[in-house]
KETOR-854249 format. One record per residue: residue in three letters; x, y, z of N, C-alpha, C in turn; residue number from 1. Coordinates in steps of 0.05 Angstrom, whole numbers, always signed. Example, Ala and Ser with C-alpha at 12.3 -4.5 7.8 and 13.67 -1.06 7.14 Angstrom:
{rest = ALA | nxx = +264 | nyy = -114 | nzz = +156 | caxx = +246 | cayy = -90 | cazz = +156 | cxx = +264 | cyy = -66 | czz = +156 | nr = 1}
{rest = SER | nxx = +257 | nyy = -45 | nzz = +142 | caxx = +273 | cayy = -21 | cazz = +143 | cxx = +258 | cyy = +1 | czz = +157 | nr = 2}
// end
This chain:
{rest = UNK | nxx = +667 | nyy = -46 | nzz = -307 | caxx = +667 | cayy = -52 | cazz = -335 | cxx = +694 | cyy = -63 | czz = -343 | nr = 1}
{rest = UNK | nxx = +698 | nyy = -86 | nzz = -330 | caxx = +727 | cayy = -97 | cazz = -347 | cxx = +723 | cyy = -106 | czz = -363 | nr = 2}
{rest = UNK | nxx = +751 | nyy = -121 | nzz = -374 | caxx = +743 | cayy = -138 | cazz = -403 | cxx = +736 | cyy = -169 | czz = -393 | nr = 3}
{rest = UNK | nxx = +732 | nyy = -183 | nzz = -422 | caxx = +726 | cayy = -210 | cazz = -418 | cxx = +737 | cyy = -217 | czz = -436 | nr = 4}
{rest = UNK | nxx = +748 | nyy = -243 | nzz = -421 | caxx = +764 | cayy = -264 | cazz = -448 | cxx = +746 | cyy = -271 | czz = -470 | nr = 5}
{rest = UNK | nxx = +758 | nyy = -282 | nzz = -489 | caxx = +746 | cayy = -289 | cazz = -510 | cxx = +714 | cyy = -312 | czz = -510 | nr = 6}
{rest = UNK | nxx = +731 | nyy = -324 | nzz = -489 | caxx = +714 | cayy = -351 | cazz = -480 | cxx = +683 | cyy = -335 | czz = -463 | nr = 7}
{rest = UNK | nxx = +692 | nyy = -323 | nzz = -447 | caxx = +666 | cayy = -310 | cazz = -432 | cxx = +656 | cyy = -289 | czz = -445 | nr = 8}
{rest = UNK | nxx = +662 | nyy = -273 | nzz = -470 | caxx = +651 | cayy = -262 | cazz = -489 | cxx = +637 | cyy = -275 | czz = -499 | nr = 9}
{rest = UNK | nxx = +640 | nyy = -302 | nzz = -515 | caxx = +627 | cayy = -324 | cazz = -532 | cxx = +598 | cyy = -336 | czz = -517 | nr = 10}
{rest = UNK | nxx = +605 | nyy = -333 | nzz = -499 | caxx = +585 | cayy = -351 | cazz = -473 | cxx = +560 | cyy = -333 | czz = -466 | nr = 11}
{rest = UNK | nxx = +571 | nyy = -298 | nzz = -452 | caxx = +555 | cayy = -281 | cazz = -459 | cxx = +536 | cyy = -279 | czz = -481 | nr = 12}
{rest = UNK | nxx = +549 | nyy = -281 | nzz = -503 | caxx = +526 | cayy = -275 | cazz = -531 | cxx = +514 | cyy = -297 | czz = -536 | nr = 13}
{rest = UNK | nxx = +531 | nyy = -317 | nzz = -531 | caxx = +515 | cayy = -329 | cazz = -536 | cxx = +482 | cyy = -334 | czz = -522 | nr = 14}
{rest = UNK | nxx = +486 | nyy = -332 | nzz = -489 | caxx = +456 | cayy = -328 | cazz = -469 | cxx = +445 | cyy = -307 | czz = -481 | nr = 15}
{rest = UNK | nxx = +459 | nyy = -282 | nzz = -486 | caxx = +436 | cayy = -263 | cazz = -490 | cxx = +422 | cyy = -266 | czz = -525 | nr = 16}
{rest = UNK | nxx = +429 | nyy = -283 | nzz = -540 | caxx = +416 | cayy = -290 | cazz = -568 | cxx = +400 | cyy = -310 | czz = -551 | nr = 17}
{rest = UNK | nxx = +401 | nyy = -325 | nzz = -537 | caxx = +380 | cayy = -347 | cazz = -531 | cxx = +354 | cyy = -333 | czz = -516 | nr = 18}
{rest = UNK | nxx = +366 | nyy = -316 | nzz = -492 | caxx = +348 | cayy = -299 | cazz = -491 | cxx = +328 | cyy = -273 | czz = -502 | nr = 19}
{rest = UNK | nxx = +341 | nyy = -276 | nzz = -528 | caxx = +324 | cayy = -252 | cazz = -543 | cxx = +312 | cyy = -263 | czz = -547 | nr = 20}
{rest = UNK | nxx = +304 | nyy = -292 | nzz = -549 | caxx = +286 | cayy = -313 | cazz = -571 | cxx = +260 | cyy = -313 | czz = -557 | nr = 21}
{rest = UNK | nxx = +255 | nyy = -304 | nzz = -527 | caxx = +242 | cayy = -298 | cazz = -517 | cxx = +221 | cyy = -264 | czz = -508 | nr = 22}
{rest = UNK | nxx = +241 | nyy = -240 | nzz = -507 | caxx = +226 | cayy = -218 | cazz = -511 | cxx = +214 | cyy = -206 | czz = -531 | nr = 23}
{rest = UNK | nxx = +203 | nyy = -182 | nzz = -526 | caxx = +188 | cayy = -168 | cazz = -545 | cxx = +202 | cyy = -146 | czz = -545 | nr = 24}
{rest = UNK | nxx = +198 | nyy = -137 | nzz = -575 | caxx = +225 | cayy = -112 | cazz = -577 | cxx = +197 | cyy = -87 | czz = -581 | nr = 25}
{rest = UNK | nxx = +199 | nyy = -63 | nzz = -557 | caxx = +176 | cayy = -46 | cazz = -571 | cxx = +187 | cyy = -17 | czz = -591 | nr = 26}
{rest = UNK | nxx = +177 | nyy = -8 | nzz = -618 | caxx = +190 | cayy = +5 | cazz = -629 | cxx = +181 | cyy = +39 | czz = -621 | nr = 27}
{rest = UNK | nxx = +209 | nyy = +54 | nzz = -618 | caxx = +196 | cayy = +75 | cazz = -606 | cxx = +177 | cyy = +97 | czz = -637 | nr = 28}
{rest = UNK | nxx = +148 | nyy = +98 | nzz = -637 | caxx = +140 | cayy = +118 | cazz = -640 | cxx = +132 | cyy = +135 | czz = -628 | nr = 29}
{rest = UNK | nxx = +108 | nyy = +157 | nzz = -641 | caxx = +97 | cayy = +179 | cazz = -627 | cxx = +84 | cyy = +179 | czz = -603 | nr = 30}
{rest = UNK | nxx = +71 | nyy = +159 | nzz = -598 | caxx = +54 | cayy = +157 | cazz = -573 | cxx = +74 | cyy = +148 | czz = -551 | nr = 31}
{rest = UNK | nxx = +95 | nyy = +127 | nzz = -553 | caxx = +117 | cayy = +120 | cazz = -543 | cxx = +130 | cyy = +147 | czz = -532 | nr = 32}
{rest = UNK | nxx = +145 | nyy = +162 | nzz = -549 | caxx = +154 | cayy = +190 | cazz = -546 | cxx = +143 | cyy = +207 | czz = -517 | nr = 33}
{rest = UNK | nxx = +122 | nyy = +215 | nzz = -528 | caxx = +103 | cayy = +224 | cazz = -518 | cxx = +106 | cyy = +207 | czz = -487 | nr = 34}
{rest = UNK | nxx = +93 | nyy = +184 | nzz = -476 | caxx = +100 | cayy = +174 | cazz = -454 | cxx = +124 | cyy = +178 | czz = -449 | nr = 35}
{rest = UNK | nxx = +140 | nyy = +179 | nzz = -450 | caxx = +173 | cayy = +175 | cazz = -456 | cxx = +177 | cyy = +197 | czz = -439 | nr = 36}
{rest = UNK | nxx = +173 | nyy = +228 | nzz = -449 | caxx = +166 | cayy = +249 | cazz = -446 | cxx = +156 | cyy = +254 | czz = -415 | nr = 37}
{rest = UNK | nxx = +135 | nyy = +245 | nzz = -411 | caxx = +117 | cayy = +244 | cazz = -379 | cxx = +134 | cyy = +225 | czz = -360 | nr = 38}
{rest = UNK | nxx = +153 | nyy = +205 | nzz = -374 | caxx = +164 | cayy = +202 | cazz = -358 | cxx = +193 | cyy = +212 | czz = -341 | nr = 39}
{rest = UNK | nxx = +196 | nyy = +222 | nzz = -362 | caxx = +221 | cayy = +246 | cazz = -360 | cxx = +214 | cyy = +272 | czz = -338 | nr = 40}
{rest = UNK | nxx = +184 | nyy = +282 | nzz = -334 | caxx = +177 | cayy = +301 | cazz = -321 | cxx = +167 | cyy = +289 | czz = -291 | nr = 41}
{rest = UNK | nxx = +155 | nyy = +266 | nzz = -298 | caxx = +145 | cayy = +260 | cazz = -271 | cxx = +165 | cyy = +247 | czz = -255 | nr = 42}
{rest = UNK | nxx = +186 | nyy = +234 | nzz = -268 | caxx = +199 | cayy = +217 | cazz = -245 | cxx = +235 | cyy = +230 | czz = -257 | nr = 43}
{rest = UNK | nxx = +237 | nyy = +248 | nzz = -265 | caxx = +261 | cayy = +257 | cazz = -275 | cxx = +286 | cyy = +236 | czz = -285 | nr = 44}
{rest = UNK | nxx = +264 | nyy = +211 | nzz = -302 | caxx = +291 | cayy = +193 | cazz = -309 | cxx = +300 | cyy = +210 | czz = -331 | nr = 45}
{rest = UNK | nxx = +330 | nyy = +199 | nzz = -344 | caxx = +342 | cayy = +207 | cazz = -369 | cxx = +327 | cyy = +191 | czz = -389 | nr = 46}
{rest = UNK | nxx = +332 | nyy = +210 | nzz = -406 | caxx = +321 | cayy = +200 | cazz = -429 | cxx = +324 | cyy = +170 | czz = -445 | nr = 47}
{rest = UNK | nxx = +337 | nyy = +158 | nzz = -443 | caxx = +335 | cayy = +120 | cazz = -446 | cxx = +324 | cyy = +112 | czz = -422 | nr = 48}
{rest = UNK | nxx = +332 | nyy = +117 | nzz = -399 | caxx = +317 | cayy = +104 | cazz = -380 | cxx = +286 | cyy = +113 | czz = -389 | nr = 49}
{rest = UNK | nxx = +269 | nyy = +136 | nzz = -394 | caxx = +247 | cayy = +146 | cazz = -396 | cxx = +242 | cyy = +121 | czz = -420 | nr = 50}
{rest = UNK | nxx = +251 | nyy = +124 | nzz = -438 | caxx = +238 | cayy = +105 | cazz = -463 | cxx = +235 | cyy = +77 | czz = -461 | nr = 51}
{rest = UNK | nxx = +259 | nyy = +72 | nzz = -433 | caxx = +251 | cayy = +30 | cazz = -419 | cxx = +235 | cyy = +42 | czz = -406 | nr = 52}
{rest = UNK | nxx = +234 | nyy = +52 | nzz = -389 | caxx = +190 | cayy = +51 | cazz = -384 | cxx = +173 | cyy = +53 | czz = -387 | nr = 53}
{rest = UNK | nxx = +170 | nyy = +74 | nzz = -409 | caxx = +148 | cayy = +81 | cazz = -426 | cxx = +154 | cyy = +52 | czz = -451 | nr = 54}
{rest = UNK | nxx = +166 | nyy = +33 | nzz = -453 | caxx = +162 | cayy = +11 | cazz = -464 | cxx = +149 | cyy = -6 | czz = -450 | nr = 55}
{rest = UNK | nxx = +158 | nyy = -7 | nzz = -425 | caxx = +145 | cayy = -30 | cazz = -408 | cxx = +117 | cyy = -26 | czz = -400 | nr = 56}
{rest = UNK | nxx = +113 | nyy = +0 | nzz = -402 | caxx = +79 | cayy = +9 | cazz = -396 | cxx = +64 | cyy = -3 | czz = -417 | nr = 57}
{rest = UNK | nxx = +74 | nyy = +10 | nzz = -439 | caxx = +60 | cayy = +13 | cazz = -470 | cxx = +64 | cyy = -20 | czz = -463 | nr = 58}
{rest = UNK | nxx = +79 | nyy = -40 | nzz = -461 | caxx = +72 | cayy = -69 | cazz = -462 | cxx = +49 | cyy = -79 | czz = -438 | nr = 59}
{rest = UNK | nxx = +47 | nyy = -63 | nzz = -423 | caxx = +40 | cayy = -77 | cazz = -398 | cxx = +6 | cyy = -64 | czz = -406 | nr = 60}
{rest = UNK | nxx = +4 | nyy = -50 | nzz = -429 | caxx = -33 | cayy = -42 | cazz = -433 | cxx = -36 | cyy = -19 | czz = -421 | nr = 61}
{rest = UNK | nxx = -14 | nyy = +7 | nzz = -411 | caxx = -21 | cayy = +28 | cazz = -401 | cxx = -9 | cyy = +24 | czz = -366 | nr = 62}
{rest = UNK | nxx = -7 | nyy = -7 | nzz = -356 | caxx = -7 | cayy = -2 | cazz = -335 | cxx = +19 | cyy = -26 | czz = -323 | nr = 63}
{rest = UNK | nxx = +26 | nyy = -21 | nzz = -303 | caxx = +52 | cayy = -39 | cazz = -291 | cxx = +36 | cyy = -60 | czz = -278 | nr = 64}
{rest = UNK | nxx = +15 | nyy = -49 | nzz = -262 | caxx = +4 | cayy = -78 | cazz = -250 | cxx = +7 | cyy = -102 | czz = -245 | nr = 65}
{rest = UNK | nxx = +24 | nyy = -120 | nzz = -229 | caxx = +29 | cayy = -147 | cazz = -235 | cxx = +49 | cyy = -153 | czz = -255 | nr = 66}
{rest = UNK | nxx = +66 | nyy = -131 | nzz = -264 | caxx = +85 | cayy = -139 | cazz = -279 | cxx = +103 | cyy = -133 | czz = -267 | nr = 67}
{rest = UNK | nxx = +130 | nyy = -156 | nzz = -274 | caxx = +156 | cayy = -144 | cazz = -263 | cxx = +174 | cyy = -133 | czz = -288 | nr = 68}
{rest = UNK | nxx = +192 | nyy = -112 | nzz = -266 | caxx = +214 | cayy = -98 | cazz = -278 | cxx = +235 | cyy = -95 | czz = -276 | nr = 69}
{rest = UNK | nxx = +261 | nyy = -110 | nzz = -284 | caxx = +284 | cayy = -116 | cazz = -282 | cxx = +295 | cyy = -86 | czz = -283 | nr = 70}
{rest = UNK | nxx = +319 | nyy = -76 | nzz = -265 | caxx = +339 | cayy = -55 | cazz = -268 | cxx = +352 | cyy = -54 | czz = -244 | nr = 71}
{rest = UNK | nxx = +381 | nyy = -52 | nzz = -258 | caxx = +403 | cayy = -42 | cazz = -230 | cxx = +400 | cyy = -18 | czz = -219 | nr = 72}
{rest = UNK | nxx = +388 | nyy = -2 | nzz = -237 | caxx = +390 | cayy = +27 | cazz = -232 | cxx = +367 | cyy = +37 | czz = -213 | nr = 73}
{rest = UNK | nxx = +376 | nyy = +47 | nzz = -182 | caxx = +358 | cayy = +52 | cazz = -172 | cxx = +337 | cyy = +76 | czz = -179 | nr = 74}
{rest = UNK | nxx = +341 | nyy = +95 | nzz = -189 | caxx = +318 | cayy = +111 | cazz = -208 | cxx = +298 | cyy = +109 | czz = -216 | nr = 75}
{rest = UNK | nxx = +302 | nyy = +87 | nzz = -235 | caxx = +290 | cayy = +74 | cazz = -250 | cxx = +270 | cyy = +56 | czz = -244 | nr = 76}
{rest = UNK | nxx = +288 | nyy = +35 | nzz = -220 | caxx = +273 | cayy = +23 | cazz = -202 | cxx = +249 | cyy = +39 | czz = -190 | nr = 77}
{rest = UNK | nxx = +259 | nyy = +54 | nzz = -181 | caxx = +236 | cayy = +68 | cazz = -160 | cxx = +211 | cyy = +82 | czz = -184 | nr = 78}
{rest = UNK | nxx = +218 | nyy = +92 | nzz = -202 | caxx = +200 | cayy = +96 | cazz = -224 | cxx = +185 | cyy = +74 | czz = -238 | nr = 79}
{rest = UNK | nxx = +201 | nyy = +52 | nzz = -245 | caxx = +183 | cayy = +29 | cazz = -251 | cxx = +160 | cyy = +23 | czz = -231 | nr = 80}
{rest = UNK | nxx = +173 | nyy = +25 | nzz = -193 | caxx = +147 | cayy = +18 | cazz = -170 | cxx = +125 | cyy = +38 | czz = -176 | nr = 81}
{rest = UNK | nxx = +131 | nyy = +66 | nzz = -175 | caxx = +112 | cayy = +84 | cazz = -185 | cxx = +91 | cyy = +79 | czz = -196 | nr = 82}
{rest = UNK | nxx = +103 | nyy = +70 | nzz = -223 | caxx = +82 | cayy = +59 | cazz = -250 | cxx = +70 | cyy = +38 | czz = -235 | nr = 83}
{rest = UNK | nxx = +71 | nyy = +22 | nzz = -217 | caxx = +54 | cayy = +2 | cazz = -216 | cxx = +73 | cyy = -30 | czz = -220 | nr = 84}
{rest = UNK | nxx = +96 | nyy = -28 | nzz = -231 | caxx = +112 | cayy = -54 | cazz = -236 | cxx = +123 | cyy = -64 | czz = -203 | nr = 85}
{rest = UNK | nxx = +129 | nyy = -87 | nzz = -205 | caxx = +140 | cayy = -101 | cazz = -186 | cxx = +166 | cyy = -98 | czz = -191 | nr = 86}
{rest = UNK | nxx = +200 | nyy = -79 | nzz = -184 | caxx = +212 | cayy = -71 | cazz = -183 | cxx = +241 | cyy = -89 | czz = -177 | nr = 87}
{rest = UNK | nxx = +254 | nyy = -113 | nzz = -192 | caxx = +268 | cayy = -124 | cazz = -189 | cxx = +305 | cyy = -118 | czz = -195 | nr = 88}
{rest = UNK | nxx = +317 | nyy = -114 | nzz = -177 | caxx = +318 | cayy = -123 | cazz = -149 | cxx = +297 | cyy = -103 | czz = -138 | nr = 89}
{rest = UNK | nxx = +292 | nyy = -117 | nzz = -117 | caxx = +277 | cayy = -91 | cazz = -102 | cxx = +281 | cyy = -70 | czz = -93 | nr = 90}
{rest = UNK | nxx = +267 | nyy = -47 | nzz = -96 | caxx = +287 | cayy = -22 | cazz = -90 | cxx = +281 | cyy = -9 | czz = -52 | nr = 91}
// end
């Protein structure tokens, strides 16, 4: 986690505003929770990691199937393959 000059700060935000222009933001409620929850017990992620997958489920219709799942974090990774996602990088 170092720093970044000004210039590669500017450059950063600026990609990731271009790329928001493209995702879906899912808002956590009850049913969200609730998954969130099962995924906390079944695959012992932490609790943010639990709520990025129980988002990507809740997007994916209940199921990972044919979808991919971006994360550095191998945990997570291996919980996203679980669910059914295609697990990028591969874990």
């Amino acid at each position: 986690m170092g720093e970044m000059s000004g210039g590669k700060e500017l450059s950063a935000t600026e990609r990731l505003h271009a790329l928001s222009e493209g995702w879906t933001e899912i808002q956590p409620g009850d049913t969200l929770r609730r998954l969130a929850e099962q995924m906390v017990f079944r695959h012992g992620l932490k609790a943010m990691d639990a709520l990025q997958l129980a988002a990507a489920v809740d997007w994916g219709g209940g199921s990972g199937r044919g979808l991919e799942f971006v994360s550095f974090d191998e945990q997570l990774s291996r919980a996203a393959a679980l669910e059914g996602f295609r697990a990028r990088p591969s874990t």
